[in-house]
C-alpha positions in Angstrom: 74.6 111.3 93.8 75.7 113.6 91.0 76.7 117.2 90.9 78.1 119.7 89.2 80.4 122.6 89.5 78.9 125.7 90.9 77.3 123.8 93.8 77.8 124.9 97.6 81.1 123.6 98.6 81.9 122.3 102.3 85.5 122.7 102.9 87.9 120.2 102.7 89.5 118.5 105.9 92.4 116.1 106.6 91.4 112.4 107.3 93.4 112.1 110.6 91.9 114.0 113.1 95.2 113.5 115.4 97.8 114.8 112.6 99.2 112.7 109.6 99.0 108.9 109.6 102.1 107.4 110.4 102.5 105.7 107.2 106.2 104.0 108.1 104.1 102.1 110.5 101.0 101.4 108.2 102.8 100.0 105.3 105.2 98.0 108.5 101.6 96.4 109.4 99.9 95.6 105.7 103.1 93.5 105.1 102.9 91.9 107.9 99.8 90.9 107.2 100.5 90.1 103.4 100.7 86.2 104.4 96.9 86.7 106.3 95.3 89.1 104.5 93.6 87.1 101.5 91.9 84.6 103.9 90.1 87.1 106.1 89.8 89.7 103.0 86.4 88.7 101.4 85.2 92.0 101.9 88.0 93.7 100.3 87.5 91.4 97.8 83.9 91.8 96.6 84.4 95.7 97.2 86.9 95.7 94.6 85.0 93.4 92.2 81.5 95.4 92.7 83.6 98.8 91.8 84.7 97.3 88.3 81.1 96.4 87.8 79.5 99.3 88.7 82.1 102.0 86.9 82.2 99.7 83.5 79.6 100.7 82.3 80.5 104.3 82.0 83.5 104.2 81.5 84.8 106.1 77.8 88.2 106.9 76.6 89.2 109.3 73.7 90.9 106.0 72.5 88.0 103.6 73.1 89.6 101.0 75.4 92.3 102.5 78.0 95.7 101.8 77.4 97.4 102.5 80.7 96.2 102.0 83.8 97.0 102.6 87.7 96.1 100.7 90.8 96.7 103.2 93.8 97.0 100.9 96.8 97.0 97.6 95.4 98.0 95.2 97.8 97.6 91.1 97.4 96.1 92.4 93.4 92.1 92.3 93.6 91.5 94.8 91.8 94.3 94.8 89.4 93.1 91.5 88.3 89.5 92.4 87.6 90.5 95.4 85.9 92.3 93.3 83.8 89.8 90.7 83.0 86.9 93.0 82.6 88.6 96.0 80.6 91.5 94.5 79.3 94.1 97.6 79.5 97.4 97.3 77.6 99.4 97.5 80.8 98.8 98.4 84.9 100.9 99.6 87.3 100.0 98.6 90.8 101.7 100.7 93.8 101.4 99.8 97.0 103.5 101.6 100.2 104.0 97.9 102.1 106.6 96.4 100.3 105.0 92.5 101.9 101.7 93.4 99.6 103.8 93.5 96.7 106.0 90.4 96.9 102.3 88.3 98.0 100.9 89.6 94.3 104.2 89.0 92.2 103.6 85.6 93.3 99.9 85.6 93.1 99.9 86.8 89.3 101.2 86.1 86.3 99.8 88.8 84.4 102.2 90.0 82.1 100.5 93.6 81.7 101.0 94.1 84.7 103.6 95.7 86.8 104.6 96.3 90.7 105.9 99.3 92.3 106.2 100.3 95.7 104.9 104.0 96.2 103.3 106.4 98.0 99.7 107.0 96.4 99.8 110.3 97.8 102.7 111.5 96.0 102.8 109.6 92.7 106.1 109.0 90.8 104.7 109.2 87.3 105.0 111.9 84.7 101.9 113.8 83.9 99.6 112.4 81.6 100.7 108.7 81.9 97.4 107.4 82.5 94.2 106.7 80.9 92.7 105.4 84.0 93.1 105.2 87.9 91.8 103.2 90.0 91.5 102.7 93.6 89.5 100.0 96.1 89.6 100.6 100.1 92.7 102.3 99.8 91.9 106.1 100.3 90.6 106.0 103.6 94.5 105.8 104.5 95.1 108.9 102.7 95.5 112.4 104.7 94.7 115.3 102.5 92.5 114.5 99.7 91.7 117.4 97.4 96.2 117.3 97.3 96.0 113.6 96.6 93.3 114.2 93.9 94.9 116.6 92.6 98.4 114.4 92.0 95.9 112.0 89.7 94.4 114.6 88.1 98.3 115.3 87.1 98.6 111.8 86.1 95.7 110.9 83.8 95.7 111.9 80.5 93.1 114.5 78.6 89.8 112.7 79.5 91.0 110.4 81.4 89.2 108.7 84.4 89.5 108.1 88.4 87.0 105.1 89.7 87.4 104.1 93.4 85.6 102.8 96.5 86.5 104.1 99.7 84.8 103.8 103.1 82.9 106.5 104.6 82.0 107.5 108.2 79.5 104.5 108.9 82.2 102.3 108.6 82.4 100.1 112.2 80.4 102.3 114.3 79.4 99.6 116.0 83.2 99.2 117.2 83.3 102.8 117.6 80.1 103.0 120.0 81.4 100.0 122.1 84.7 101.7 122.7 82.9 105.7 123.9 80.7 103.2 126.1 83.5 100.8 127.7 86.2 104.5 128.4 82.7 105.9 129.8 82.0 103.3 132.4 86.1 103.5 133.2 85.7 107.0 133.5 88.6 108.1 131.1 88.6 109.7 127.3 90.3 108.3 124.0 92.1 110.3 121.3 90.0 110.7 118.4 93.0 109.1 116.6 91.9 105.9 118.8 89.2 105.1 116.5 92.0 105.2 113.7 91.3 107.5 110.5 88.4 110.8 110.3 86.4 108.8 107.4 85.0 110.7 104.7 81.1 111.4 103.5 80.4 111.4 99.9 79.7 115.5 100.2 83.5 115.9 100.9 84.4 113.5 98.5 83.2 115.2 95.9 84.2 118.8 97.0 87.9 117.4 97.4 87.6 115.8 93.7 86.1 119.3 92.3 88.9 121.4 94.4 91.5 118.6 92.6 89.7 119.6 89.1 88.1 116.6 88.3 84.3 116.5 86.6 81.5 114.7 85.5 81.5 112.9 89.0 79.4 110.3 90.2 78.9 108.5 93.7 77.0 105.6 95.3 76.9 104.2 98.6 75.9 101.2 100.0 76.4 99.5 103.3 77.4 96.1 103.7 78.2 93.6 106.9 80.4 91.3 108.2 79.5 88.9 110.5 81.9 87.0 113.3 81.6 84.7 116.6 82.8 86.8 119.0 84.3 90.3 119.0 87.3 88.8 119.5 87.4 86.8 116.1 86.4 90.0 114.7 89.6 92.4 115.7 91.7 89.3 114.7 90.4 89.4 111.5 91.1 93.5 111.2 95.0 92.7 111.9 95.5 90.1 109.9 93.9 92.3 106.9 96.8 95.1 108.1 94.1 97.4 109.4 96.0 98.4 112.9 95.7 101.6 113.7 99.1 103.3 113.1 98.1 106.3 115.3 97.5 104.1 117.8 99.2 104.9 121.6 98.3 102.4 124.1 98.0 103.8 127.7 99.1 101.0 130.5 98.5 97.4 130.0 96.2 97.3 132.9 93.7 100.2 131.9 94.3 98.9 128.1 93.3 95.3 129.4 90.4 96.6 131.2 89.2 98.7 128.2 89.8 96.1 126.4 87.9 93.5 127.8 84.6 96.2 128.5 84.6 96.8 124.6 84.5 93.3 123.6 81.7 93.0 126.8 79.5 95.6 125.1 80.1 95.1 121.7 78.7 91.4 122.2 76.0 92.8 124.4 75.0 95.4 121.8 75.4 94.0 118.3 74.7 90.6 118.0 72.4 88.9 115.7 71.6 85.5 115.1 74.3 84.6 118.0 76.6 86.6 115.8 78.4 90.0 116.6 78.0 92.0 113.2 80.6 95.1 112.0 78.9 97.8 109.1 80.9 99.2 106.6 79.8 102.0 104.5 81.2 101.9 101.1 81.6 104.9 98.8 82.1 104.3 94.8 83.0 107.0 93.0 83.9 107.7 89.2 84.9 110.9 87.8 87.0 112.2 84.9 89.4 114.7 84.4 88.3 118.4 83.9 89.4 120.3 81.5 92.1 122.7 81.9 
């Protein structure tokens, strides 16, 4: 999907359909997790790896090769590392808001260029222009206001600079999604919207935040891809060990919660199962775009 400026615009909207994310308790659960997270992280993994492949090729710098670069969101250093060994920047700077991630990949790497710091992506600490290239893997989907968070990298990156990220989109675990609307139905009660954790994205808004933020020349691909587990169970295991709790979560009693609960994991192996497996969709959004010109 390409487009350019002068398009129809839809407007932008915040992620979080229950107000901002608590990110106190987000980054509290990704570092609690940091121990976990590269076992059950596969998917993470190969999302990170398939973005540097896919935006390498058109990737061009005023200077030929960047010379600075930024991870937004980097936690146990996937995508630090491939940036590193596929376009060879003379430094990175990985941030990351749980403090867990960060300690996991300063013992993971031993990447000289590289460097750690533990920051809100949202609000970046760096002085205009100190990058020739940000990057991001299944980290903006945590984010509340895009077109502001945009913006802040477009602040960042120097004249012709580039953005490249993957973030997932509004496909992402319906299947978990559908289970939970059937399982309150049959109990006869309504979840927040923030139950289902954050309001994903579709590439349309994507890009209208990234042109409201002053970025151009953008790109965007989607794909879907699958995980596939033994039970339900096995499968929300595996989403808090990778960090992904929902940190706008409020559970109602431990009865009704039990009983929810146990009717979600009921339907979910009822209604999406194959080969004896329960299967979970993700739908993955790669973007690259550069920044506009004043």
């Amino acid at each position: 999907m390409q487009r350019g400026k002068g398009e129809t615009q839809v407007s932008n909207r915040h992620t979080g359909d229950q107000g901002r994310i608590n990110k106190k308790l987000m980054a509290l659960h990704f570092s609690s997790s940091a121990s976990t997270y590269d076992s059950h992280a596969a998917l993470q993994r190969e999302i990170a790896w398939q973005l540097v492949d896919w935006a390498t090729p058109g990737l061009s710098f005023p200077g030929g090769t960047p010379l600075r670069a930024l991870d937004i969101g980097c936690g146990t250093g996937f995508l630090s590392r491939f940036l590193h060994d596929k376009i060879h920047p003379d430094s990175i700077v990985a941030i990351d808001m749980a403090a867990g991630m960060l300690e996991r990949t300063r013992k993971l790497d031993t990447n000289d260029t590289l460097r750690l710091v533990q920051a809100d992506g949202e609000r970046l600490p760096f002085a205009a222009e100190s990058f020739d290239l940000v990057a991001s893997s299944t980290a903006f989907q945590w984010f509340t206001t895009l077109a502001d968070s945009f913006a802040w990298i477009n602040r960042v990156l120097t004249p012709g600079g580039r953005l490249v990220f993957a973030t997932l989109g509004r496909g992402t675990l319906a299947e978990l999604k559908e289970s939970y609307r059937e399982a309150a139905g049959r109990m006869g009660i309504k979840l927040a919207a923030g139950r289902y954790g954050p309001s994903l994205q579709g590439e349309a808004e994507l890009v209208n935040a990234l042109e409201l933020a002053g970025m151009d020349e953008i790109t965007t691909e989607c794909r879907t891809k699958h995980e596939y587990f033994p039970s339900c169970q096995a499968f929300i295991r595996s989403l808090k060990a990778r960090g992904a709790n929902n940190p706008n979560f409020r559970p109602m009693s431990f009865a009704t919660e039990r009983r929810l609960m146990s009717l979600m994991s009921e339907t979910y192996e009822r209604r999406f199962t194959a080969d004896g497996r329960i299967y979970a969709s993700y739908e993955v959004i790669f973007c690259s775009c550069r920044k506009g010109k004043p």
